[in-house]
N, C-alpha and C positions, 0 to 999 in steps of 0.2 A: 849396339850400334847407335850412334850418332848421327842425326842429319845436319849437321857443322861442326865444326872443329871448337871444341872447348878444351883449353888445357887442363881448368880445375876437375871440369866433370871425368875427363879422359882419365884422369888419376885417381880420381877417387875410385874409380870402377877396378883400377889397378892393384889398390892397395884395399877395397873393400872385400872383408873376410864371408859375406852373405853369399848364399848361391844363387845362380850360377854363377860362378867367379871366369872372370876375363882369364885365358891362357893361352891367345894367341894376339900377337901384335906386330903389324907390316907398316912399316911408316917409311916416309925417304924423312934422312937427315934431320929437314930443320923441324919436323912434329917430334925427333928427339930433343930437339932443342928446348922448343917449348915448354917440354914434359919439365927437362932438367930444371927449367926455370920456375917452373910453376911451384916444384918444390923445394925449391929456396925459397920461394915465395911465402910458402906457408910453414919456414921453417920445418921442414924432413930432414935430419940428419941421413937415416937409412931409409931405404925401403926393401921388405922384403916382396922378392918375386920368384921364391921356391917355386909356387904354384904356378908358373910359368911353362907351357911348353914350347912355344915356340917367340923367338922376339927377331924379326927381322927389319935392316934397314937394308933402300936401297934403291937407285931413282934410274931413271934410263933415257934414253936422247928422244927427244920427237922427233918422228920422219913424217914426210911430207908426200 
C-alpha cells in the first residue's frame, strides 16, 4: 500500500518479481492511465501480469 499515489513506485510493485508480489489491483480509470504512461515512460514494451489475480477498474457517482 501506498500513502499517495505514485505511478513509478505503483509499477514497480506490479512488475517486481520479490515477495510478496502485488495480485490485486482496483483503480477508477485515469490511475490506469497513469500506470499506462508511466510505462512508456520508462520504456516497457510488455509487462507481464500472470501473477495477477484480480485487476479491477471502476468509479461511481457521488451522492449527496
Amino acid at each position: 500500500m501506498h500513502e499517495t499515489f505514485n505511478p513509478a513506485a505503483v509499477l514497480q510493485d506490479l512488475v517486481d518479481e520479490k515477495e510478496p508480489r502485488a495480485n490485486v489491483l482496483m483503480a477508477v480509470p485515469t490511475v490506469y492511465v497513469k500506470l499506462m504512461e508511466e510505462a512508456e515512460k520508462q520504456g516497457l514494451k510488455k509487462i507481464d501480469l500472470g501473477h495477477m489475480r484480480m485487476v479491477v477498474s471502476g468509479s461511481g457517482t457521488k451522492f449527496r
